[in-house]
N, C-alpha and C positions, 0 to 999 in steps of 0.2 A: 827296754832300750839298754844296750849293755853297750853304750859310751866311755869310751877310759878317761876322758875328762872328769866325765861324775865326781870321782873319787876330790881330784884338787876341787872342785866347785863346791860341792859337799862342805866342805874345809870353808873357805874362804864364804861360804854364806853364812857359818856361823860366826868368822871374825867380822863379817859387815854386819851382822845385828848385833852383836858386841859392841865394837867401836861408834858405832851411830848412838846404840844408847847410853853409853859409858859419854860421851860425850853430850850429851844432854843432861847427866846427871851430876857430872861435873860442873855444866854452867851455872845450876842451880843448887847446887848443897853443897859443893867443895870451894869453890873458887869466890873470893870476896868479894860481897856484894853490898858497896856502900849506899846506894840510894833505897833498897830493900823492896826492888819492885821484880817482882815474878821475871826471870828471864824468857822460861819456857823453851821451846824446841818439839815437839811434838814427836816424840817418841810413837804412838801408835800407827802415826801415820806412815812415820818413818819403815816400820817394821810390817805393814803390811805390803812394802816393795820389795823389799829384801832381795826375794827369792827371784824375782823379774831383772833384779839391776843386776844383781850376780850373774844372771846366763848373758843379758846383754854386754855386758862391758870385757868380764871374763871371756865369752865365748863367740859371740853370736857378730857384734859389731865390728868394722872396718873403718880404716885409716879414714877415710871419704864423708864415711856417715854422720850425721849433726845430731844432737838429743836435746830437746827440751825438756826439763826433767820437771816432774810436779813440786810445786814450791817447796810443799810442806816432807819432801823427800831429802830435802839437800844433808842432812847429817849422813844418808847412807853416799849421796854422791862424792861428799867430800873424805868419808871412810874408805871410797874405791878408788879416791886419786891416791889418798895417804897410802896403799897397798902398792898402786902404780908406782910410786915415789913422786908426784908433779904436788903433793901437798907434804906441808911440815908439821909436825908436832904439835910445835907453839901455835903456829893458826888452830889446831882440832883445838887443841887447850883453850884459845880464846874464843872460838866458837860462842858468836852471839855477843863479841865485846868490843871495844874498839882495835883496829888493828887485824881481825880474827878473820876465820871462815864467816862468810855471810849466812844470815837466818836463810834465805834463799838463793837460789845460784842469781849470782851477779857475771857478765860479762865486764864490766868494770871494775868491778868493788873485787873479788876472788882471783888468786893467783892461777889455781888449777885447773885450767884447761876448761873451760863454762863456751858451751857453743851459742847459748841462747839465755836470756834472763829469763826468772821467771817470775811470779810472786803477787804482780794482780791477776787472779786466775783467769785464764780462757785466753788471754794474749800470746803469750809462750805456743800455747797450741797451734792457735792461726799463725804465725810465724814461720812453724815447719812446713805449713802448706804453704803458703808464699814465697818462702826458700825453696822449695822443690817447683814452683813455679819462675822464680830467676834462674835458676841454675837449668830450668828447658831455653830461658833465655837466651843464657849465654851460651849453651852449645848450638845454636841454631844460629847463631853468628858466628860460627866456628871460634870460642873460645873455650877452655878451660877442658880442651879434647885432650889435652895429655895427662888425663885423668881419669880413673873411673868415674862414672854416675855412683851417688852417693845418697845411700835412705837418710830422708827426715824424719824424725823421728821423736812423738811428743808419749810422754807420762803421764797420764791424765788422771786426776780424783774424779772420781765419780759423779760428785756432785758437784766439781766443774762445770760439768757437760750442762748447767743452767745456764750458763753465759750466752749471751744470746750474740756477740762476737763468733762466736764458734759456728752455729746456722749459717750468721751472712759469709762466713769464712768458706764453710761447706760448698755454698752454693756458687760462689767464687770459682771455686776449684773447677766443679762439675762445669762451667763456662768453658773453662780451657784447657779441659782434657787432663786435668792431673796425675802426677804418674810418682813414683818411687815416693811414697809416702806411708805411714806406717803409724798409727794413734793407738796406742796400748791403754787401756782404760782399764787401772784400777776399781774393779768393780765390787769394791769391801762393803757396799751397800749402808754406808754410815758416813753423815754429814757434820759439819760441823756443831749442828745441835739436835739433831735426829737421827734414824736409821731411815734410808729412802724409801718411797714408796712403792709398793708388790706390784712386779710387771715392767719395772723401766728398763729392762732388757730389752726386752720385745720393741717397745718405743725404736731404742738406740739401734738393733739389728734392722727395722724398716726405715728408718731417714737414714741409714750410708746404704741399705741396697739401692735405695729412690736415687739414689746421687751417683751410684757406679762403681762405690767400694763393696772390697769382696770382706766380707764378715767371715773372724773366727769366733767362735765361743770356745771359751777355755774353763769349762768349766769342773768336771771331776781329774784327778790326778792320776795316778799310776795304783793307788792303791787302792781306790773306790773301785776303778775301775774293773783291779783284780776282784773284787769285794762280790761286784757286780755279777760277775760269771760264777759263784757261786751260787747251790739252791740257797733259796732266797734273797736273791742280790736283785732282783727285778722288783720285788715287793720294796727293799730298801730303798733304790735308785726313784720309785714313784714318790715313797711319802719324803724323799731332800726336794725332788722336784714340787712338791704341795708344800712344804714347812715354809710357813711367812718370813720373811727377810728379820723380822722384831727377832720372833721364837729361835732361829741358827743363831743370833748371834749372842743372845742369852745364854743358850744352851751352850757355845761355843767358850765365854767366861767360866762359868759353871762347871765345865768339864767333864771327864768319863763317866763318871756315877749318875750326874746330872744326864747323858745320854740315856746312859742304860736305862734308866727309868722311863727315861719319855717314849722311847723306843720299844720297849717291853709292855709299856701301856697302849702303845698306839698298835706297833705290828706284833709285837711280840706271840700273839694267841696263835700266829703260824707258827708251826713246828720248825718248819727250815729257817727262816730269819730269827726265833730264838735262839737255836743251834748258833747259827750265823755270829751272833752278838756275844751269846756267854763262851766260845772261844777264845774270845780277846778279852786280854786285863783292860780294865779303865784307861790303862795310859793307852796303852794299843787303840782302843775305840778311839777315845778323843783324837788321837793320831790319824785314823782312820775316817773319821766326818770331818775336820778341817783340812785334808788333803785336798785341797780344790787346785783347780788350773791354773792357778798364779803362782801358790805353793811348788809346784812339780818337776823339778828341773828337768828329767827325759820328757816330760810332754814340753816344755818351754822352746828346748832346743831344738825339740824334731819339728815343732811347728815354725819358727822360725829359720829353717832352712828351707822349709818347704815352701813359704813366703819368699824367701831371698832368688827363686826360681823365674818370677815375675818380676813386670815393673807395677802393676797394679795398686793405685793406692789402698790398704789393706788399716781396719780397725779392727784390734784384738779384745775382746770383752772379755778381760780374765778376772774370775773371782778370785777373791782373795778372803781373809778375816785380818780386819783393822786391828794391830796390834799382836800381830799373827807370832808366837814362839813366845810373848812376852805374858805377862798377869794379868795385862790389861787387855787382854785378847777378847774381843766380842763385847764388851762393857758399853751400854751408851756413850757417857761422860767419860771415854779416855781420850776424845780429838783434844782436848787440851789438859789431860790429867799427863801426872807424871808418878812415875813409880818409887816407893818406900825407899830406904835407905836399905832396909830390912828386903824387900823382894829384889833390891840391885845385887847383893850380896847371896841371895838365893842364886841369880841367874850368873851370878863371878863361879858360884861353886857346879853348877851345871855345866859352863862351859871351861872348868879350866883355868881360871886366871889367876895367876897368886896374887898377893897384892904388891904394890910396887911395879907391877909388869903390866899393867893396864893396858898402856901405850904402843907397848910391844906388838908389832904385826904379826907375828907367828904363835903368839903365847896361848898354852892350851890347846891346840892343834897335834892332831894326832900324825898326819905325815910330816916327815922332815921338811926343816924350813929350804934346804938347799932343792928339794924336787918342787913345793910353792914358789920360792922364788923365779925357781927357771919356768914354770909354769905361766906366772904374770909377763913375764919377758916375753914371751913365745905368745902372747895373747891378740889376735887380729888386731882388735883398735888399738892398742899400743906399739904395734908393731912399724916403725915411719912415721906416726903419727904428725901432724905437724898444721897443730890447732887456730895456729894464726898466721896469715899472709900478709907479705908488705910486697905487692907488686909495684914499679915506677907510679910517677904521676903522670899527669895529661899535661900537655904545653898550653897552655890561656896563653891568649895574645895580650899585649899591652894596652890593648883599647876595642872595645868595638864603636866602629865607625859608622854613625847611624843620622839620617838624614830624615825629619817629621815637618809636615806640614801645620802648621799650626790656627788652629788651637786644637789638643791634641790630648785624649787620657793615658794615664799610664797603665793602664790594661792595656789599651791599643797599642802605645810605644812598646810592650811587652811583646805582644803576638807579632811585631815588627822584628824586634831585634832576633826572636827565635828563628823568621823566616828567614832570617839574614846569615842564622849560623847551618839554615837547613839548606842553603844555597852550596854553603862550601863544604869540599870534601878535605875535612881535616880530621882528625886521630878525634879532638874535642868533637865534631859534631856527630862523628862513627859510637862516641860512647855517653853522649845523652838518652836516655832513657824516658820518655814523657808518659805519665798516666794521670788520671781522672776520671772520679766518678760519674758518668755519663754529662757532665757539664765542657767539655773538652771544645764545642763550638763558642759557647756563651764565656770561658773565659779564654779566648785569643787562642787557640791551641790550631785551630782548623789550615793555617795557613803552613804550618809545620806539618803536621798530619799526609797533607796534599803532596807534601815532599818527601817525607821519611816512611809515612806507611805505618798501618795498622798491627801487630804484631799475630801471630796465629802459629802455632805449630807446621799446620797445615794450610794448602792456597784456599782464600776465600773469594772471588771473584765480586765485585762491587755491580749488582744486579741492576741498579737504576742506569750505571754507563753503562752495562752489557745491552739495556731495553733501550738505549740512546734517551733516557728522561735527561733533561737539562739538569742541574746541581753545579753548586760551587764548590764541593765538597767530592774527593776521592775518595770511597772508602773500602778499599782493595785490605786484606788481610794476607798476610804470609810472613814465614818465617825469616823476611829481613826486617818487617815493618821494628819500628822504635816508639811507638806509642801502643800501649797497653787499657784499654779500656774496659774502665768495670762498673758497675752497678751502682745504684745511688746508696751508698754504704759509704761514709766516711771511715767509720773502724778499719774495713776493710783498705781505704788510702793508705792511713797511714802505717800500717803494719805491711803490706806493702812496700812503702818507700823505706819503709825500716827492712825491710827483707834486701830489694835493690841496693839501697846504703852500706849493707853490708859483706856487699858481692866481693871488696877487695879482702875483704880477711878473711870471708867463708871459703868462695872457692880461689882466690887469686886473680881475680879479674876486676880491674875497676868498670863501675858505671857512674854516670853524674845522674844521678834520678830527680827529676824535678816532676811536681805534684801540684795539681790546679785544684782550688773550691773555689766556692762561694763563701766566702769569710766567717762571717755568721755563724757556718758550719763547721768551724774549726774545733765548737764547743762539742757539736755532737759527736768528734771522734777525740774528745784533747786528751781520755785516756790513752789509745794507743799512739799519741802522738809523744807522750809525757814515758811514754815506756819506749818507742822507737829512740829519744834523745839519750833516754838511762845506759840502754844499750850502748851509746854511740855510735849511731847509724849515723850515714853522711847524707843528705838531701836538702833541695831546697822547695819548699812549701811557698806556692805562688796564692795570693788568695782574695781572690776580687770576684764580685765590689764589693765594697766595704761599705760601712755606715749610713747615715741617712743620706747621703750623699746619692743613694738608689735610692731616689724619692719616690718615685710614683709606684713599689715594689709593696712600700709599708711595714710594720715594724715585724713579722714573720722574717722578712730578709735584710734588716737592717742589725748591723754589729755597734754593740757596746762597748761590751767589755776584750775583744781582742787586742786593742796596743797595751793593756796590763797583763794578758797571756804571752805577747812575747816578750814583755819587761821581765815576766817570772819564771819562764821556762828556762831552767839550765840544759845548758848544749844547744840553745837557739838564739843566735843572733837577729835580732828583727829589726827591718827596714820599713820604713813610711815615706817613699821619693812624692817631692810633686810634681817634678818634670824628668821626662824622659831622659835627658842628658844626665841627671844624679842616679837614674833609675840605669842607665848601661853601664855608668861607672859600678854599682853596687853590683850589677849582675857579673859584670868581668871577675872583682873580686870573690863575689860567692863562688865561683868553679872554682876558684885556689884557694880557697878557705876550705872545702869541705875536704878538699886532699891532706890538707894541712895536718901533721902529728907528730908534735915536739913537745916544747920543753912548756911545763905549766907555769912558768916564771912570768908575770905581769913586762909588758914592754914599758922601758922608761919614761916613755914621750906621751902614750896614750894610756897607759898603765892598765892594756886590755890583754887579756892571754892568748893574744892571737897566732902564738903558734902552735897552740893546741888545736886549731880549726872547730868545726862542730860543722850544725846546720843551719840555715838560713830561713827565716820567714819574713817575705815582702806580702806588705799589705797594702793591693793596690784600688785603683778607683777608675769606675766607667766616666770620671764626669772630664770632660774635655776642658780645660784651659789651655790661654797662652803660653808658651813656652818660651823663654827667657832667648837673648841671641848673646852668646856668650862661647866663648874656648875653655875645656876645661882644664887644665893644669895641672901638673903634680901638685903644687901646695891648695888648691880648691878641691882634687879629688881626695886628698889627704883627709881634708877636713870634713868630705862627704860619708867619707868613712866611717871618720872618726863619732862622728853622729850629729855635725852642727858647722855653721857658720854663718857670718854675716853678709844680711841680701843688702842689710842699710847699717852700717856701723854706726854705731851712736856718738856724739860727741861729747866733747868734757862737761858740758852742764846737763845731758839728757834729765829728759823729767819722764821719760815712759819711753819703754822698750817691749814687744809686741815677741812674741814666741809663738811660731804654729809650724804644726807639723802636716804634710800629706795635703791633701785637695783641699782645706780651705784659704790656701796662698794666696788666692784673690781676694777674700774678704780682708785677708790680713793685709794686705797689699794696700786693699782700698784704704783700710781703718790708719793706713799710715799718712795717707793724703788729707783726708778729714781729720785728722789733729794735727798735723807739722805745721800750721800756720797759727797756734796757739798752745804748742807745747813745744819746746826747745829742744834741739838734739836728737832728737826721738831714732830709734835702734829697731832694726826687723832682724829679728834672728831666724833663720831655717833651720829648723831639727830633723833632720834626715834620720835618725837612729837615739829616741828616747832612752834604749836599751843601753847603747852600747857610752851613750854620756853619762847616762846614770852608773855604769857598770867602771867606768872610766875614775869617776871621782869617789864611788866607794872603796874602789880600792885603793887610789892613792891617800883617800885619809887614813887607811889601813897602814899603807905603808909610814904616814908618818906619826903614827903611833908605835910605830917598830922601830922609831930614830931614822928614819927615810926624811929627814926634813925639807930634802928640796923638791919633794915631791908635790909632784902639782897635774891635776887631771886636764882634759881639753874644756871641761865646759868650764874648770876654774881662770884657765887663760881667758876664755871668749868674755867672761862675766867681771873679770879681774878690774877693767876700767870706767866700769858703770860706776858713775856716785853712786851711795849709798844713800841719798834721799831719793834716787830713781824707782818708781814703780812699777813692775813685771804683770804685765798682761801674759797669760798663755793662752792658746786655744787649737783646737782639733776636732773632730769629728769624728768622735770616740768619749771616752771617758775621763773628764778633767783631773783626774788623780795621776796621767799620764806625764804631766808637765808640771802639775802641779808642788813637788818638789825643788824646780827652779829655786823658789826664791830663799831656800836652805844656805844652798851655795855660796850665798854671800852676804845671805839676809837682805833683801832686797822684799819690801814690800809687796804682796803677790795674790792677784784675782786669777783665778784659773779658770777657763770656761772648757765646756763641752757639752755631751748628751751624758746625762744622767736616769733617762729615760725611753722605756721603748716611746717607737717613732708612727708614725700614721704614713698614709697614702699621700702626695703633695708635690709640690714642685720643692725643688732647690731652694729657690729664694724663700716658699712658706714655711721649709721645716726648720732652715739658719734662723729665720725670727722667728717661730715657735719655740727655739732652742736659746736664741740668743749668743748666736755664732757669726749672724751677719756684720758686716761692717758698720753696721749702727752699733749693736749690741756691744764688739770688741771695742768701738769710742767710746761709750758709755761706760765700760768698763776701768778705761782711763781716766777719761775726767773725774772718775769717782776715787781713784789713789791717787791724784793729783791735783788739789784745790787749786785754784786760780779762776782766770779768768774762763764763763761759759766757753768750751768749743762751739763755734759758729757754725759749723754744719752740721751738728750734732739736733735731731727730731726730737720732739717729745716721745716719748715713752709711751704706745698705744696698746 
């Protein structure tokens, strides 16, 4: 291929394996290191991309295109922004520090242009695929048409591909026809504590043909290849194809001589492949057997244009050698070794570098820095580039208007108010987005469904209304539909909604992505849910039922620990309503919250960062109560908000004050009435948002340890006039660590109940008293922090 690029590419792949390793080896032997703990950076991993990042960035990629790059690549990614200009100096320099280049591409943490995070492996991957699944999205609602279609595009380690994320990702795809996608698999055949196992080619080329991807193998280069058409290059070409994955990459360390001999032993007694081999000096050979198809810039680029032809989702198996141009080339132990000061200084005088000029983008480089530079400028992806979107927001009305019958769950009030926004034709309900894992009936989704429609590329005709079979359920598919339905895969949710999430900055298009489980389930995906948040994806995570509260389900579908998942999840604010009317206030606010992106400054009143917006998680409940008759108010929904207020204010002598959050507002309710006629004053607080109270007063003690002295959070207002001999009951149907901080606040002596415990099959009423959640339990719990006289309706203890 006689390319005139070559020449600047050439160039510029040796300054990216330069800069990538020079700054790895700076984080670790130059730069002061007071705690004295290994920085690291992975040089080998780094340097087995090299040759792949160079053609893609430099040559191959467009303004449009998205990359996931493999975690353990980012010193070459952030070497190809630093060429770009979108990265600086002092960040390579701090690489790995505070302030610095991120250890892995961050969308949040990195200045330089990062389309996707990466770092727990296999998530980054699925994400390209679900990106190129929103983006079929949004052009089939005619948006984001004043643009090309743009490949997704992941980096993959080898031994990634054991994430089993990535399978339900696959099979995802092949659902719905996935199109402009592109998985380039570093195939350097070396794990992070092994070399992989002989044959997992084969494996990876049969599950993407099974699934509809067209398979390249990139496996010999330009020179093998010349090598090949030589006599004896077919005797050669057999025994790389039989050589164990162990023996190349030994041999590969080892180098020319190390060839020569194993080659001379094994083919050598042919006459033409001797020839073949003692033509070329050692350096030549070794040249010659690590020229694989990852290495090869003319095979890189020719195949990558020939790809850009289609929209076919396409997986390129390109070998590579781990550590490829470096000393550490083929070595077991280089996925986390680092190289000498002595072999740094080898590879300074290989390539050119004086010293002082490290930094330097053109230094050592044999063409002029004035034809590289214009080079990089004139580079397709850089060319318009324009890696983040700020499109308007959506109008939220001031309220939704919502009328329940009662006694009423807030699942149901949920699949009410949805029906109510799938009713009207507003901008807000055009850009809702609903998916779920095949539970979309069982959590309220079906009455919205019946009005927005199933999503599909193409028409799918709903066969049981074509046969006239009776059903409640519409389930017509086409490319207006707004619900997305996928497989029982929670990974696949929420990478997903993190895909959706981050439609306004990928392609310019907002969606409001909301996402239904079963609560429970939120642990089986809370990896990619905890990487969706990292990112800053915007969605709201609806998740019901929740806790034992599905009694007769049993402890398989009963949640624990999720209200301390959304306590600790940064970038999700979490809701626990018990009735419907706190439950539409919070939903209004989440569509304006997830648009939300300003200033991170703490607000003064609630001292929560809520103009940085995030994502929202409501954790709701099948069980049906009363619903309060009541108007909600600015200063009530304020407080809804805010995470708490008073159902029963306490008065100036309370002797117990009752805290519960979500569905068990009845027992607490009750538990008020069985002690008010033997304990004075007695206070019912409703915690709407554990998260956002607790989030509220750490930060404002934060602030008055910075001299903020008048600082004061909402739950220190709500708690500020309780005596201090009052004692704090809390309770939830969840995990008592939840509320159980209350009595911090103001020191306020404090029993905290919940489940502690998986749950059994049972009604309501047996699992609150096997748990000790019922309205007896929470009296008992009182009388026992406030001596006096027996509470009178208070049971013996059975």
């Amino acid at each position: 291929m006689n390319d005139p690029k070559l020449a600047c590419l050439n160039e510029l792949e040796s300054k990216v394996l330069w800069l990538s390793t020079w700054m790895i080896h700076n984080a670790n032997n130059l730069r002061p290191n007071d705690d004295g703990l290994k920085v690291g950076g992975h040089q080998a991993s780094s340097a087995s991309l090299a040759t792949l990042m160079t053609a893609l960035y430099f040559a191959v990629l467009h303004p449009e295109d998205r990359v996931a790059v493999k975690p353990h690549a980012s010193p070459v990614f952030h070497a190809i922004q630093y060429l770009f200009g979108n990265q600086t100096r002092s960040k390579l320099e701090s690489f790995r520090a505070y302030g610095g280049a991120q250890s892995y591409p961050s969308r949040t943490k990195d200045t330089d242009d990062v389309d996707f995070s990466t770092g727990s492996v296999g998530l980054g991957v699925a994400q390209t695929l679900f990106s190129s699944l929103a983006q079929d999205y949004l052009r089939a609602k005619g948006m984001a048409n004043d643009r090309p279609e743009g490949r997704m595009v992941a980096l993959i380690g080898d031994a990634e591909m054991d994430e089993g994320n990535i399978f339900e990702a696959l099979l995802e795809g092949w659902k719905h026809g996935l199109r402009n996608t592109w998985w380039i698999v570093d195939y350097n055949r070396q794990s992070l504590d092994a070399v992989v196992r002989e044959g997992l080619w084969e494996r990876f080329v049969s599950l993407f043909r099974d699934f509809g991807w067209e398979v390249v193998i990139l496996k010999y280069g330009s020179l093998l290849e010349q090598a090949f058409e030589e006599p004896g290059g077919a005797a050669l070409r057999g025994w790389i194809d039989k050589c164990p994955n162990q023996l190349y990459s030994a041999l590969a360390y080892q180098g020319g001589a190390a060839w020569r001999r194993r080659l001379l032993d094994e083919i050598g007694d042919q006459g033409q492949v001797s020839r073949l081999i003692e033509n070329r000096s050692d350096h030549d050979l070794a040249r010659l057997m690590t020229n694989l198809g990852g290495h090869d810039l003319p095979l890189l680029l020719k195949t990558f244009e020939e790809a850009r032809k289609h929209d076919r989702p396409v997986c390129f198996l390109a070998y590579t050698i781990k550590g490829f141009g470096l000393p550490l080339a083929g070595h077991k132990d280089n996925h986390a070794g680092l190289m000498t000061t002595a072999q740094t200084e080898d590879l300074r005088a290989r390539l050119r570098v004086r010293p002082g000029f490290e930094w330097e983008p053109f230094e050592g480089l044999q063409l002029p820095a004035a034809e590289l530079s214009a080079f990089l400028k004139e580079a397709p992806f850089n060319a318009g580039r324009r890696g983040r979107h700020a499109p308007p927001k959506i109008a939220v009305p001031e309220a939704f208007a919502i009328e329940v019958q009662s006694p009423v769950s807030t699942q149901h009030g949920f699949g009410i108010l949805m029906h109510e926004i799938a009713k009207s034709e507003t901008e807000l309900s055009r850009r809702i987005v609903t998916t779920s894992p095949d539970v979309t009936v069982s959590t309220n989704l079906g009455a919205w469904v019946n009005r927005r429609g199933l999503f599909a590329r193409e028409e799918k005709a709903d066969l049981f209304k074509k046969e006239r079979i009776p059903s409640t359920f519409n389930w017509q598919f086409s490319p207006k539909g707004q619900h997305i339905e996928l497989g029982i895969a929670e990974m696949n949710l929420f990478i997903n909604l993190s895909a959706l999430g981050l439609s306004h900055s990928i392609f310019g298009e907002r969606l409001l992505p909301i996402g239904t489980l079963y609560d429970p389930f939120i642990e089986r995906g809370l990896d990619a849910l905890n990487y969706a948040c990292y990112q800053d994806a915007r969605f709201i995570v609806v998740a019901t039922p929740s806790g034992i509260s599905l009694a007769p389900e049993g402890g398989a579908h009963q949640s624990i620990a999720t209200p301390l998942i959304g306590m600790a999840q940064d970038g999700l604010a979490s809701f626990e309503p018990a009735f419907v009317d706190e439950l539409a206030t919070i939903l209004r606010f989440s569509f304006d919250y997830m648009q939300r992106d300003g200033d991170i400054q703490p607000d003064p009143v609630t001292w929560l960062r809520d103009a940085t917006g995030g994502s929202v998680y409501l954790r709701l409940s099948t069980r049906p109560i009363e619903q309060p008759k009541r108007a909600i108010d600015q200063t009530l929904a304020e407080a809804i908000l805010s995470g708490g207020y008073w159902m029963r204010k306490p008065g100036p002598n309370a002797q117990i004050v009752i805290a519960y959050t979500g569905a068990i507002a009845p027992e607490a309710i009750d538990a008020i009435g069985l002690i008010a006629e033997d304990r004075r004053d007695v206070g019912l607080l409703a915690v709407t948002s554990a998260d956002r109270l607790n989030a509220g007063w750490t930060a404002a003690q934060r602030a008055r340890e910075h001299g903020v002295v008048h600082a004061q959070s909402p739950v220190e207002r709500l708690l500020a006039s309780v005596p201090s001999h009052c004692g704090l009951v809390t309770v939830l149907d969840g995990h008592p660590a939840t509320l159980a901080w209350l009595g911090s606040v103001e020191g306020h002596k404090t029993r905290s109940l919940g489940v502690e415990h998986f749950g059994q099959s049972g009604t309501i009423a047996d699992l609150y008293r096997h748990h000790g959640i019922d309205a007896q339990g929470i009296a008992r719990a009182a009388q026992s922090l406030s001596p006096g006289k027996p509470i009178r309706h208070l049971r013996a203890a059975g």
